[in-house]
DOTOR-510694 format. One record per residue: x, y, z of N, C-alpha, C, O in turn. Coordinates in steps of 0.1 Angstrom, whole numbers, plus 5000, padded with zeros to 4 digits. Layout:
// residues N
XYZXYZXYZXYZ/...
// end
This chain:
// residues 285
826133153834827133043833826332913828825132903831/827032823821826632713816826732583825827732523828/825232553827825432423837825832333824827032333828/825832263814826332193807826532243795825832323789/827632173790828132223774828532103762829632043764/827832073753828831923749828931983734828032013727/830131983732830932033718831431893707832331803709/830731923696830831813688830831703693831931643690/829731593702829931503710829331403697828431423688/830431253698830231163687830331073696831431053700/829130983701829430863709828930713701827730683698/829930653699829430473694830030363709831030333714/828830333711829030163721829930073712830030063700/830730003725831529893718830729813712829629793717/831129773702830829623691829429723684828729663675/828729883688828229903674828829943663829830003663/827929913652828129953637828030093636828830163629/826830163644826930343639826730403654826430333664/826930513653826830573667826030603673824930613667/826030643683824330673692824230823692823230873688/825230903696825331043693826031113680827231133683/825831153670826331233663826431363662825531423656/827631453667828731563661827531673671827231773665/826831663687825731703693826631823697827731823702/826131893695826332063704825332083715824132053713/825732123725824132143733824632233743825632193748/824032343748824532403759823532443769822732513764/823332423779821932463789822932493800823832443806/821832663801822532723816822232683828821432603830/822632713835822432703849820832793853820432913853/820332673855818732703864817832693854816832753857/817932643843816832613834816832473834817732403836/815132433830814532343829813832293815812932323808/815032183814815032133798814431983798814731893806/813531993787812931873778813431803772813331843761/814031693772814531623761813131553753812331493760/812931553737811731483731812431403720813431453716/811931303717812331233703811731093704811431043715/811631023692811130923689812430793697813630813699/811730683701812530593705813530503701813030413694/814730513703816230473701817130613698818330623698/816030733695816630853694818330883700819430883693/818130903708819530843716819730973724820731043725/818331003732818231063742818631023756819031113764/818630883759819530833769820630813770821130793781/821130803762822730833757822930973760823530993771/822631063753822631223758822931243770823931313772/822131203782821831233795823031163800823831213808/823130993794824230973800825631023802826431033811/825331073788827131153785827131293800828131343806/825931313799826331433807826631383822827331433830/825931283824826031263836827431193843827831183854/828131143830829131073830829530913830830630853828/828330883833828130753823828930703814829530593816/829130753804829630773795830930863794830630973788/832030853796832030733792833230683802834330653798/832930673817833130633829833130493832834030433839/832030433826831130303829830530263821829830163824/830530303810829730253801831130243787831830353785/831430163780832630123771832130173755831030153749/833230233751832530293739833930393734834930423741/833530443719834230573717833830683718833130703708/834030763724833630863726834431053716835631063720/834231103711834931233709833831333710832631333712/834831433708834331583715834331623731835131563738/833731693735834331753748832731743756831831803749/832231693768831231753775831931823788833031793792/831231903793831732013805830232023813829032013810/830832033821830132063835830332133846830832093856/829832273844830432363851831632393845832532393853/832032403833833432413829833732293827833732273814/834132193833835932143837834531993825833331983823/835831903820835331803816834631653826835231603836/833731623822833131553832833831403832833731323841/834331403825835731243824836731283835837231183842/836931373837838431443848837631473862838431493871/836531493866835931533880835631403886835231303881/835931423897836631283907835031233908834231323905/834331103911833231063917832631123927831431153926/833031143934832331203950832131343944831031383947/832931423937832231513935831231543926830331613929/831431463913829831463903828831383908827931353901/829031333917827431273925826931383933825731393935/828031483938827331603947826431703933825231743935/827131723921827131823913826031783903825331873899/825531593898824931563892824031453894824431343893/822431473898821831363905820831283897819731333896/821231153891820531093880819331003881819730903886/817930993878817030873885816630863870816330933861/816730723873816530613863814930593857814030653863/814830553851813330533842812930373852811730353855/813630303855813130173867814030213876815230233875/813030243889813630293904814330193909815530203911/813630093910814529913914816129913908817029843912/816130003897817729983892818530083901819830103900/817730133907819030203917819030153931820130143937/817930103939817730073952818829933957819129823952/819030013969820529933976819929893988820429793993/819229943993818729964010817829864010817229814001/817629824025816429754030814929844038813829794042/815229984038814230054041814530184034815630234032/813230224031813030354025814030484030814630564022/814030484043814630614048816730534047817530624046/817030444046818330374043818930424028820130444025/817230434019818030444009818030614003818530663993/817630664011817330824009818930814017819830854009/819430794029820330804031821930754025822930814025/821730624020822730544016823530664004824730654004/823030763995824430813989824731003997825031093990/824531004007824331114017826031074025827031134027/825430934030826630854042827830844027828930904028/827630804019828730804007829430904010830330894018/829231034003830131144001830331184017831131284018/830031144024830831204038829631334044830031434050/828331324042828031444050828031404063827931284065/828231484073827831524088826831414088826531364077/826031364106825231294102823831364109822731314110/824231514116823031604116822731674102821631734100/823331684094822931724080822231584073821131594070/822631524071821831404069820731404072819831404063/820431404084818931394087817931494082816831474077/818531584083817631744076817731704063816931764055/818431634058818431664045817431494043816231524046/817431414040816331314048815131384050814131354043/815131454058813731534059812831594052811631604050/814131664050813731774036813431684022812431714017/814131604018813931493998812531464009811631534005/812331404017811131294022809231374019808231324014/809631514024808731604022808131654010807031684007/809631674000809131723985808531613983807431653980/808531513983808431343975806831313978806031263970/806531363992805631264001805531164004804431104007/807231104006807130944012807730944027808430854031/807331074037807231024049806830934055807330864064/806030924051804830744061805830604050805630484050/806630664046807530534037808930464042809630364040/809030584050810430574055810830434062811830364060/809930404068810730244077810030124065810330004068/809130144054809130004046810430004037811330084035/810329924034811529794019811029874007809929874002/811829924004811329993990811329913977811529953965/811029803982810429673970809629693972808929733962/808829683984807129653986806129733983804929713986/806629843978805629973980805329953960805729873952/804130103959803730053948804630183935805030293938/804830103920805230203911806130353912807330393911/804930403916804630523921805430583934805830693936/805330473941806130533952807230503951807830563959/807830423944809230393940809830463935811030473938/809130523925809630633917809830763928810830823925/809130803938809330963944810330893953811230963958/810230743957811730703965812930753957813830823962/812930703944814530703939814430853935815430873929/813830953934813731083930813731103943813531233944/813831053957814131143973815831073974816731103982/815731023969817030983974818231013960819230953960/818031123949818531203944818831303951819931333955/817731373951817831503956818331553967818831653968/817931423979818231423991819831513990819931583999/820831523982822431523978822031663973823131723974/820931753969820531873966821931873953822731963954/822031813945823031803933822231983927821132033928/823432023922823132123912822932123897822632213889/823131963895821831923879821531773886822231713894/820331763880819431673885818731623870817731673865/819431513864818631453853817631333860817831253869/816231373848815331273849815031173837814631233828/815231013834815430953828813730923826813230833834/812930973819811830863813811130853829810830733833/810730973837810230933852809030893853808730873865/808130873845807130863845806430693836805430633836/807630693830807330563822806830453826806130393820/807130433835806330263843805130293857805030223866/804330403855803830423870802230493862802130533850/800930473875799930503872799830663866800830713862/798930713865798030873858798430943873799131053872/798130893885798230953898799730963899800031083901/800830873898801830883906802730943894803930973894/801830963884803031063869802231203876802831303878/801331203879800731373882801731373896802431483897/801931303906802731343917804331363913805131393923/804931333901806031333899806331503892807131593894/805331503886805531633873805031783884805231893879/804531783898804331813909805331843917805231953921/806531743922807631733924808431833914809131923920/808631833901809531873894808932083890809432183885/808032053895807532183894807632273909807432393909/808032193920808832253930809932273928810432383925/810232193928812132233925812432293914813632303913/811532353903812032453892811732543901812432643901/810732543911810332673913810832763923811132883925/810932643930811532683948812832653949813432693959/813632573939815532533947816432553932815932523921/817432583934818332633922818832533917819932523921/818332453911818732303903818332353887817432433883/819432263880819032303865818332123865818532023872/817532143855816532013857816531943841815932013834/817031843836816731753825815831693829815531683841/815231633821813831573819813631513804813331583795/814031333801813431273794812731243794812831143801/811131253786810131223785809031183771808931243760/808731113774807731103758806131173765805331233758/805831153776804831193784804431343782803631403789/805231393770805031523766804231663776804631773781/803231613776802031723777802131733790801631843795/802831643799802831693816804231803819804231893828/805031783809806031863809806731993804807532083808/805931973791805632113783805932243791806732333790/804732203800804732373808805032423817804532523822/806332303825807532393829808632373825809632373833/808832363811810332363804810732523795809932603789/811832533797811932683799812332653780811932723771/813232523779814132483767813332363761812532313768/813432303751813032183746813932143737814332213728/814431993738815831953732814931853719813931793722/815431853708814631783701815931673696816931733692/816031533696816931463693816131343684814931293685/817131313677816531233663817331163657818131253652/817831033653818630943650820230983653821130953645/820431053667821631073673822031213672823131263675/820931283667821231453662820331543676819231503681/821031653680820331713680819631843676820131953679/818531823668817931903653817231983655816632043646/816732023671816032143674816332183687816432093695/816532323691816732343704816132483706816532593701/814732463716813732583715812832643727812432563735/812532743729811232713740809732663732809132683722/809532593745808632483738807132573732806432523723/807032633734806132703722806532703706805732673696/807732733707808132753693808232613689808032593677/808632503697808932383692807932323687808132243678/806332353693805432223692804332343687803132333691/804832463678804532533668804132443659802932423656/805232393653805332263639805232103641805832003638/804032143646803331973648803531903638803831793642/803531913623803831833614804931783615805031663613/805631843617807531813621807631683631808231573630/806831723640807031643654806131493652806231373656/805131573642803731393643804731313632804731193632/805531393624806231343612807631243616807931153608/808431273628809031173635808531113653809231103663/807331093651806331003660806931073676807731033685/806131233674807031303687805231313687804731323676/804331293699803431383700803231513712803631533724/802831563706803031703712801531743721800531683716/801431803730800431813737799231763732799431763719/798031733735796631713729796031853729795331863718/796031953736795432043735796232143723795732233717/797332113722798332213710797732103701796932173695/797631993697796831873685795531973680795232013669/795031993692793332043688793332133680792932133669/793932283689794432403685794832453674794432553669/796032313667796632343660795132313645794732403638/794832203645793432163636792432263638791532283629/792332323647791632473644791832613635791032693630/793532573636793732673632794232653616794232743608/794632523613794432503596793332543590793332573578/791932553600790532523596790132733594789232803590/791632753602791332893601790532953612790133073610/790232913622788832963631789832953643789232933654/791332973646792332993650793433083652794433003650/793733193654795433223650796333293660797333353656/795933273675796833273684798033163683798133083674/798633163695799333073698798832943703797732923708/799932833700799032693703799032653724799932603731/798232673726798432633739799332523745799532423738/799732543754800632403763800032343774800532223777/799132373781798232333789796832303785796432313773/796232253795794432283799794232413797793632463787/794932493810794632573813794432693800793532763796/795832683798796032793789795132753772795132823762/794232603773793532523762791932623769791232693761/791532623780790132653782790132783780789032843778/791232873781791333013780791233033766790133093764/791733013754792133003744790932983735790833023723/789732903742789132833736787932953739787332983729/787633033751787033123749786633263739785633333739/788133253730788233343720787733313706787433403698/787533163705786833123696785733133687784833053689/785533213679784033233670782933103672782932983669/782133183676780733083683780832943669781132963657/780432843674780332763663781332653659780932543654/782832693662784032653662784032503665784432413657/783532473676783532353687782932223677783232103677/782232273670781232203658782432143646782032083636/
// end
């Protein structure tokens, strides 16, 4: 079954001149873990929003074509229920934070939809643990740093265990440490809980290698839809609208114009130090 579907989706904001999405097909099933990539104003946030319902809910514009979610159109599914069904964290954590303490605001959209208030807690327990912001729970989640704001508003998504869970740009404002504890997080929950997972990122190379799909979007199109092997195959494509693609697929790939190459381009380190073993002595030169 298809966790999301958007058929011929054409979105323009009020008072613009051209639109942010153009004529977009996109279908991602249930339990896969998709990449969104593209150069910026692409209109990858637009995308996410449409699905999330943003768009066009709350946000004023024209909209045509159809998005589905689980089926049914995401304009016609009441609130309370696509907050259970769709759980969205923002690229600035601060744009969602309501609460005066960390464990308030893991709680605050739990108390919304009406759970029980012994499920609550377990479920509190449970977002607090994937995150690692137990020791966070009784501060102000202003005062804490980047980093931890970010696995706040990503515990206080999940805490709702939504059955899609988009990630807006999660890594964009926060240190090397608290982007490695994020892309960590999201590699649990592909692995261990039945969530289908969006993921907008320019941060490429942390993401790569657990995306099952990779969405390629480009002045409101979207012009490639692949597993990311095949996608970041055609680095010229990608360096050619300012997408960069792993550094170790960069290397790889320059080895292999040079000819002293002709596997596949790696997506990791890992699968970069392996790769690099097979190499004709001399290569590295």
């Amino acid at each position: 079954m298809n966790a999301i579907e958007l058929s011929g989706v054409t979105w323009r904001y009020e008072h613009a001149k051209e639109p942010a999405l153009v004529d977009v097909d996109l279908a991602i099933p249930e339990g896969e873990f998709v990449l969104v990539i593209g150069p910026n104003e692409a209109g990858k946030t637009t995308l996410v929003s449409a699905i999330k319902g943003l768009i066009p809910n709350s946000i004023t514009g024209v909209l045509k074509g159809d998005v589905l979610v689980f089926g049914e159109r995401v304009e016609s599914i009441k609130p309370p229920v696509l907050a259970k069904q769709i759980g969205f964290v923002f690229a600035d954590p601060e744009s969602q934070f309501t609460a005066l303490t960390v464990e308030e605001e893991i709680v605050f959209g739990l108390e919304n939809v009406g759970w029980p208030r012994e499920t609550i807690g377990k479920r509190v327990e449970w977002a607090a643990r994937i995150t690692g912001v137990e020791d966070l729970l009784d501060k102000p989640p202003y005062d804490i740093s980047g980093g931890q704001k970010q696995r706040v508003a990503i515990a206080s998504v999940i805490a709702m265990q939504p059955r899609i869970l988009i990630l807006d740009e999660p890594t964009a404002m926060i240190d090397p440490l608290g982007k490695d504890l994020v892309v960590r997080i999201c590699a649990e929950l592909k692995n261990d809980h039945d969530m289908t997972i969006v993921v907008v990122e320019h941060n490429i190379e942390a993401f790569a290698p657990l995306a099952d799909k990779v969405v390629m979007v480009n002045e409101g199109r979207v012009e490639r839809v692949a597993p990311p092997r095949e996608i970041f195959r055609d680095l010229d494509y990608l360096l050619a609208r300012d997408v960069h693609p792993p550094q170790v697929s960069q290397v790889f790939g320059r080895l292999r114009e040079r000819g002293l190459y002709r596997g596949e381009l790696p997506l990791s380190d890992e699968e970069g130090f392996a790769s690099w073993r097979t190499l004709p002595e001399g290569a590295a030169r």
